[in-house]
ROSE-4610 file (N, C-alpha, C; in Angstrom, 1 decimal, always signed):
// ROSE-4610
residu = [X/X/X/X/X/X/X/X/X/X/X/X/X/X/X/X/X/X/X/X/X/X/X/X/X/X/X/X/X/X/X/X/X/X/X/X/X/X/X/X/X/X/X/X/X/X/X/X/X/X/X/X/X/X/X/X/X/X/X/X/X/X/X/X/X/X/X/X/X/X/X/X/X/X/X/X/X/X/X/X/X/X/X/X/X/X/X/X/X/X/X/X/X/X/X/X/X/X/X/X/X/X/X/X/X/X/X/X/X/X/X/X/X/X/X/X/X/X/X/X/X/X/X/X/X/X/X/X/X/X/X/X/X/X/X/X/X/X/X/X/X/X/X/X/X/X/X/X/X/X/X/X/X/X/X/X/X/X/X/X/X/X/X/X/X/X/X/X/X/X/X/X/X/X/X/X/X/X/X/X/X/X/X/X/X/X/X/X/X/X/X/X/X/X/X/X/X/X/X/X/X/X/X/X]
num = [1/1/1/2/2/2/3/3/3/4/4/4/5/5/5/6/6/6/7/7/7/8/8/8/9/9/9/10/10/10/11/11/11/12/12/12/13/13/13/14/14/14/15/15/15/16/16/16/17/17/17/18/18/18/19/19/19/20/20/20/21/21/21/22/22/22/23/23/23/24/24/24/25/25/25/26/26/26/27/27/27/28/28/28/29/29/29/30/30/30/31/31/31/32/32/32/33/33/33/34/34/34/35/35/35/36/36/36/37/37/37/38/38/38/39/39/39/40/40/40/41/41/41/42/42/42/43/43/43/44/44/44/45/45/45/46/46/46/47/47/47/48/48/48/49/49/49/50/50/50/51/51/51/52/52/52/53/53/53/54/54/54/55/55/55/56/56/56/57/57/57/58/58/58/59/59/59/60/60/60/61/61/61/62/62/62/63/63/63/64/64/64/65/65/65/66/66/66/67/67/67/68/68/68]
x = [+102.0/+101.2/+101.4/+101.8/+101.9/+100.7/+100.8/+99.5/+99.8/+98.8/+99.1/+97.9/+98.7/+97.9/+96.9/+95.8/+95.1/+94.4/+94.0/+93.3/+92.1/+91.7/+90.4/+90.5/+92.2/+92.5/+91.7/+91.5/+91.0/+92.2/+92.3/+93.8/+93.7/+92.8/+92.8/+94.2/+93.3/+93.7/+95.0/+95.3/+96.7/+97.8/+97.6/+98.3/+98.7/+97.5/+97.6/+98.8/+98.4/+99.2/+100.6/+100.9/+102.3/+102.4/+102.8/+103.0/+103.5/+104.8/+105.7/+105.4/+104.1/+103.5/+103.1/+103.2/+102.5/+103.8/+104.8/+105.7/+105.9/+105.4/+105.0/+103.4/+102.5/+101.5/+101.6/+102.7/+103.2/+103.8/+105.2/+105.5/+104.6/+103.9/+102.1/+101.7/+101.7/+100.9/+100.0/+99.6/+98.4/+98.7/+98.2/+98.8/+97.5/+97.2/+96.2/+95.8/+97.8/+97.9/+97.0/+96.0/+95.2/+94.1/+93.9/+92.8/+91.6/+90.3/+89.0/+88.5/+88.8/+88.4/+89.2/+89.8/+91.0/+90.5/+89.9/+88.9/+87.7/+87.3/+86.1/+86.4/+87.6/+88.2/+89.3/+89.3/+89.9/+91.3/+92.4/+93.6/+93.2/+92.2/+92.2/+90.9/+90.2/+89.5/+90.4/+91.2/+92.0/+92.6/+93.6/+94.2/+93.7/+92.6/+91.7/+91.5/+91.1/+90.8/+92.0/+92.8/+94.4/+94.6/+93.8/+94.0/+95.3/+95.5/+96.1/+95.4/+96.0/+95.2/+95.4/+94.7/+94.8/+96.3/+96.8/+99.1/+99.5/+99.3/+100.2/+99.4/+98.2/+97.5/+98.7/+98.6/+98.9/+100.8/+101.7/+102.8/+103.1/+101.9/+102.1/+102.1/+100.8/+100.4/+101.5/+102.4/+103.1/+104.5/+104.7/+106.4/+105.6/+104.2/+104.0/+104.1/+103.5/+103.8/+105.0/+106.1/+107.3/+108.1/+107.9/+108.5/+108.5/+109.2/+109.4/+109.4]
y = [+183.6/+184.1/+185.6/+186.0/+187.3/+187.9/+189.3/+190.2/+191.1/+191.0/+191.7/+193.0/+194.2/+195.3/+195.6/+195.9/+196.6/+198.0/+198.4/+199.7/+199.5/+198.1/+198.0/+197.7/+197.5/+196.9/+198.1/+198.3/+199.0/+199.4/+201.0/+201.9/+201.3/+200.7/+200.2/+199.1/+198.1/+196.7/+196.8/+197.5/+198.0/+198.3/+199.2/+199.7/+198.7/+197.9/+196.7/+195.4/+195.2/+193.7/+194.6/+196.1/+196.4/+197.7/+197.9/+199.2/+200.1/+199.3/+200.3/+200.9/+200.6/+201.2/+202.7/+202.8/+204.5/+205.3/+205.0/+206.1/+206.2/+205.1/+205.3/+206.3/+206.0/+207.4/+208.0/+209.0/+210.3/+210.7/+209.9/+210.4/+211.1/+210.2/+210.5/+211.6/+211.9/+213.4/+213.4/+211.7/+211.4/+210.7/+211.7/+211.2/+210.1/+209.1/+208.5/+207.8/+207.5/+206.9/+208.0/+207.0/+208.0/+208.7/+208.7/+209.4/+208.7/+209.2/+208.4/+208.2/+208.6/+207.9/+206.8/+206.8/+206.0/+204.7/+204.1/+202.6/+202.8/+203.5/+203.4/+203.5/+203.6/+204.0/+202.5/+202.7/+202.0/+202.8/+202.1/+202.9/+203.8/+203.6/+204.2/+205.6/+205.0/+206.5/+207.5/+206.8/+207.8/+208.5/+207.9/+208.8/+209.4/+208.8/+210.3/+211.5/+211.6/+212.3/+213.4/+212.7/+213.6/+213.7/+213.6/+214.4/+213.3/+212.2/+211.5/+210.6/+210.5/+209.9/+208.4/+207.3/+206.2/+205.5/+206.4/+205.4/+206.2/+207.3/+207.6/+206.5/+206.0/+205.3/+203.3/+203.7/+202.0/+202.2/+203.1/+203.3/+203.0/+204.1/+203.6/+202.1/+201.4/+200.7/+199.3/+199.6/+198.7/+198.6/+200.1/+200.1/+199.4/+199.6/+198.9/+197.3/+196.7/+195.6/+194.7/+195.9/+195.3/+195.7/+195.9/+196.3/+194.9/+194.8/+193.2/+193.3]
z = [+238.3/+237.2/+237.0/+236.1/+235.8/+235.2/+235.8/+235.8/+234.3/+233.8/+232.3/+232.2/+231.8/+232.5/+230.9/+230.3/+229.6/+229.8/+228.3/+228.4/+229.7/+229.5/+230.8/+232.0/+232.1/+233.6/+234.3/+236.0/+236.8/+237.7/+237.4/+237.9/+239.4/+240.5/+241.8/+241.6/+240.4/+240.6/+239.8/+238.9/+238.6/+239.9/+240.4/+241.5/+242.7/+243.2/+243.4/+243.6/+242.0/+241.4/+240.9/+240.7/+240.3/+240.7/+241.8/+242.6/+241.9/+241.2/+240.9/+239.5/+238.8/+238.0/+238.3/+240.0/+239.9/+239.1/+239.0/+238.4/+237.4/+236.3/+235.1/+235.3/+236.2/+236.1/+236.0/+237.3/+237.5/+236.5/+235.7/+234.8/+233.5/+233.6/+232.3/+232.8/+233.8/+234.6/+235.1/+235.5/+236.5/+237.8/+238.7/+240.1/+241.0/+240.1/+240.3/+242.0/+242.6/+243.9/+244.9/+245.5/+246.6/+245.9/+244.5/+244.1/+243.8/+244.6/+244.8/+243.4/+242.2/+241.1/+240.7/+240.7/+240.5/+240.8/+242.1/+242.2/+241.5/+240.8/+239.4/+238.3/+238.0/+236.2/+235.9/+234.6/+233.8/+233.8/+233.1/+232.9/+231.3/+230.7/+229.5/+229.8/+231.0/+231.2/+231.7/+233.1/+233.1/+232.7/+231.7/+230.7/+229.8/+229.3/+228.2/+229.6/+230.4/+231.7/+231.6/+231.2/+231.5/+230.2/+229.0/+227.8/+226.8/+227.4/+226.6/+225.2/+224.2/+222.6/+222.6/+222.0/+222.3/+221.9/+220.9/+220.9/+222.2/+222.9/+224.4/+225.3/+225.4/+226.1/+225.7/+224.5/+224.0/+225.2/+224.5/+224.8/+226.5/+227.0/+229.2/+228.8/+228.5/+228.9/+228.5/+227.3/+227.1/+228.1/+228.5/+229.5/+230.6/+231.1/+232.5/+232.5/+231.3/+230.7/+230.6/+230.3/+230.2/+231.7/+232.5/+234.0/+234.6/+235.1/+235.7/+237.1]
């Protein structure tokens, strides 16, 4: 079953089900791996957090989408 990531996925359960999503974070400029908010936030809190607008939010969340 493939894991399909949303603005409401939880950056935990992201990191989780697709590891290799943290380098799409870092590249964004959020080093979310190991950060204690990071298991209470959405991937779309975070990124407003880090000053991103909802099409940079849509754009992450589609390359993590398409990572195989």
């Amino acid at each position: 079953m493939k894991f399909t990531v949303t603005k409401k996925t939880n950056i935990n359960e992201l990191l989780m089900n697709k590891p290799e999503a943290a380098e799409f974070l870092f590249k964004a400029g959020m080093s979310c791996v190991g950060c204690p908010m990071s298991s209470g936030e959405t991937i779309e809190q975070g990124c407003k957090a880090h000053g991103m607008n909802d099409k940079d939010i849509d754009k992450l969340i589609e390359r993590i989408n398409e990572e195989k």
